[in-house]
C-alpha positions in Angstrom: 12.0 -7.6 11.0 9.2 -7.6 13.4 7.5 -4.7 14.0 4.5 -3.4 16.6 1.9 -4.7 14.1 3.6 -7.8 14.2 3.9 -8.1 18.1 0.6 -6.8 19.1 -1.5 -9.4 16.2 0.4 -11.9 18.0 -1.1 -10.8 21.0 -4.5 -9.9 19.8 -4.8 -13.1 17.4 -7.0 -15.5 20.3 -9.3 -12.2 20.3 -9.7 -11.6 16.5 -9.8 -15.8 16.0 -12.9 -15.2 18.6 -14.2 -12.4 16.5 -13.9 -14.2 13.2 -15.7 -17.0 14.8 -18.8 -15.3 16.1 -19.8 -13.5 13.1 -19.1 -16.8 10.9 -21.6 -18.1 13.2 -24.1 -15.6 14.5 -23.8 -12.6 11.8 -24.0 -9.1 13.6 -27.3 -6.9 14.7 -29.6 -5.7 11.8 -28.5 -2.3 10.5 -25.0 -2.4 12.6 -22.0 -0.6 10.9 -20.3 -4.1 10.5 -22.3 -4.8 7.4 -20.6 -1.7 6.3 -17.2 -2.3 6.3 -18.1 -5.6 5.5 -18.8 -4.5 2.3 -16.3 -2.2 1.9 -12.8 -5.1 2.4 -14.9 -8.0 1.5 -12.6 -9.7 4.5 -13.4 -11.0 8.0 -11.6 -8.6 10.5 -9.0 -11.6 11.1 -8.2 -12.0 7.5 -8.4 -8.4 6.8 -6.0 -8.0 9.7 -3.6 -10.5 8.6 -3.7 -8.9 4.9 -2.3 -5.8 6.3 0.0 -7.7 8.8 1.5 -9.3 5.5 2.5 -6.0 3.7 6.6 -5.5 3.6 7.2 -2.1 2.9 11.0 -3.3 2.5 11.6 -4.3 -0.8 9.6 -1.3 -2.4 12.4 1.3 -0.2 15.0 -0.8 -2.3 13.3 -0.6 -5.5 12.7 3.2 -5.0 17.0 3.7 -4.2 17.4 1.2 -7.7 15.1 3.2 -10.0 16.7 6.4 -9.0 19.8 4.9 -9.8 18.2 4.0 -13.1 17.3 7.8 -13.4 21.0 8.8 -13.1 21.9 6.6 -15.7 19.8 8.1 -18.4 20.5 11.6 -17.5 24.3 10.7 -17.5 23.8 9.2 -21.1 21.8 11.7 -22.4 24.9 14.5 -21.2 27.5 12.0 -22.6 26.2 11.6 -26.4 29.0 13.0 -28.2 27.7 15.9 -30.7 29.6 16.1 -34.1 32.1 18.7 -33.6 33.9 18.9 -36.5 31.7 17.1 -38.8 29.5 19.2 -40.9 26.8 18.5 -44.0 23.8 16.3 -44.1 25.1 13.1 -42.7 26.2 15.2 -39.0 22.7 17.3 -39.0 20.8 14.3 -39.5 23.0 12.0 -36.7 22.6 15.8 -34.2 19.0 15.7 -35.0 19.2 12.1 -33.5 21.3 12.6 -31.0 18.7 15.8 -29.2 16.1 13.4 -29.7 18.2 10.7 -28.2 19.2 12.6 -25.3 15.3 14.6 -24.6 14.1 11.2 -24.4 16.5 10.0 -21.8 16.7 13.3 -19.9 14.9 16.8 -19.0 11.3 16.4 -20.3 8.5 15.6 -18.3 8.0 12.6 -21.0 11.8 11.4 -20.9 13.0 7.9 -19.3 14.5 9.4 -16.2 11.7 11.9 -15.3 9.4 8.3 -15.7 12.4 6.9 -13.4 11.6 9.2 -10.6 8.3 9.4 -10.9 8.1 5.2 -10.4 10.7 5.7 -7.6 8.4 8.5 -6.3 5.6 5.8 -6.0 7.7 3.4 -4.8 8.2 5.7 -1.9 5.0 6.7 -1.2 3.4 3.2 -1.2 6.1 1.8 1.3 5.0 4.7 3.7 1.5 3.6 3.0 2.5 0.1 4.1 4.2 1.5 7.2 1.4 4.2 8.1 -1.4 1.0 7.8 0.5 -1.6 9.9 0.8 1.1 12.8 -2.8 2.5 12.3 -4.0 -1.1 12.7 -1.5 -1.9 15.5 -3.3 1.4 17.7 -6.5 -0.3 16.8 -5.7 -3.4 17.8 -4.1 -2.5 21.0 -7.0 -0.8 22.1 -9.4 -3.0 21.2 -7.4 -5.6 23.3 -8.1 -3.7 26.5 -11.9 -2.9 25.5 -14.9 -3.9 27.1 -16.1 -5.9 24.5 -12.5 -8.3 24.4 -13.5 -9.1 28.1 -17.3 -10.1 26.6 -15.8 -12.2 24.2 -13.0 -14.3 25.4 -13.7 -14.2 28.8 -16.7 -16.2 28.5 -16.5 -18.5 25.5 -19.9 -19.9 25.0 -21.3 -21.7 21.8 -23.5 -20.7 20.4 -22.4 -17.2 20.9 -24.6 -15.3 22.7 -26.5 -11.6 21.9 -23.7 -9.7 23.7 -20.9 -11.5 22.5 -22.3 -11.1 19.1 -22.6 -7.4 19.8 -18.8 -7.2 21.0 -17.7 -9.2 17.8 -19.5 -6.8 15.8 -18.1 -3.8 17.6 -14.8 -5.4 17.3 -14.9 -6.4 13.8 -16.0 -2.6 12.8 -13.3 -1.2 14.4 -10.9 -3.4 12.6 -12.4 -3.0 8.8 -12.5 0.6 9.6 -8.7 0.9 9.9 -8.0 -1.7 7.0 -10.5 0.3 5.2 -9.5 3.6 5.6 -6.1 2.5 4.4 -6.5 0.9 1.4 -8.9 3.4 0.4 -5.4 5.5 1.0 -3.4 3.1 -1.4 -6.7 3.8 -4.0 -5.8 7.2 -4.1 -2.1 6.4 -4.7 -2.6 4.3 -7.1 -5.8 6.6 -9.1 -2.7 9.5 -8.8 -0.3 6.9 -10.5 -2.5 6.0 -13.6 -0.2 8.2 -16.1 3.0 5.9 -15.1 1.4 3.1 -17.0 0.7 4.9 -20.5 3.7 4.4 -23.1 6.4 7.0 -23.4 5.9 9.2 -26.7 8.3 8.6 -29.2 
């Protein structure tokens, strides 16, 4: 399904191809924030641009609705093991004693298989609105650099070698672009840093 990222990098690509080009070529100033953010996404702005352009926050919204399902199924198994009723001495202690442990791993600890369900579907959830909130973030950005003074500079005049001001307006350009990629996968860092206890093993 295309979206406004999708529609305005269409637009915007003979501008960031321009972009790409000039600071293969020519590099930016000495000291300008470009180097920066440069070092921060280790991409071009094009590259960087298309990276984000190729996140699908789809299939993690249907993984989230699946592991919840998941969830439900271990709480419902946990409520269903049958206790022994009836049957009394060792033999039913030992298979009760079993049977609670059974049932606190599936369900109602923070350590149990469904509460680890959640918590995955939780994430899931969260890193699909990550997706969403950094393909619109860099659709603004692109959009506006579009219509910017520096755009005119650069494909307006297409000159090679580039010259000082159009390797200024790449520059300019470029920054803006790595900022936004950036300043959302330093977002997806955090997510991620928060998510670290999902990978450890469930206590037996």
């Amino acid at each position: 399904m295309t979206d406004l990222l999708d529609q305005v990098l269409a637009a915007a690509d003979p501008l960031v191809r321009r972009v790409d080009e000039v600071l293969n070529a020519s590099g930016a100033p000495d000291g300008h924030a470009l180097w920066t953010e440069l070092r921060r996404v280790r991409l071009l702005p094009g590259d960087a641009a298309r990276a984000v352009a190729a996140l699908d926050p789809a299939p993690l919204s249907g993984a989230a609705d699946a592991l919840r399902a998941d969830a439900r199924t271990c709480a419902d198994a946990a409520a269903e093991l049958p206790p022994p009723d009836t049957w009394t001495g060792e033999a039913a202690e030992a298979y009760d004693d079993l049977r609670r442990r059974t049932a606190a791993r599936l369900s109602g600890t923070d350590d149990s298989l469904d509460e680890r369900w959640e918590a995955t579907a939780d994430l899931a959830d969260a890193l699909a609105d990550w997706m969403s909130t950094a393909r619109s973030d860099l659709a603004v950005v692109l959009a506006e650099v579009m219509i910017s003074a520096e755009a005119v500079t650069l494909v307006t005049s297409e000159t090679w070698p580039a010259t000082a001001d159009q390797a200024s307006a790449a520059a300019a350009v470029g920054t803006r672009i790595l900022r936004s990629v950036a300043a959302s996968y330093a977002d997806a860092d955090d997510l991620l840093r928060g998510s670290a206890p999902l990978a450890s093993a469930i206590p037996l």
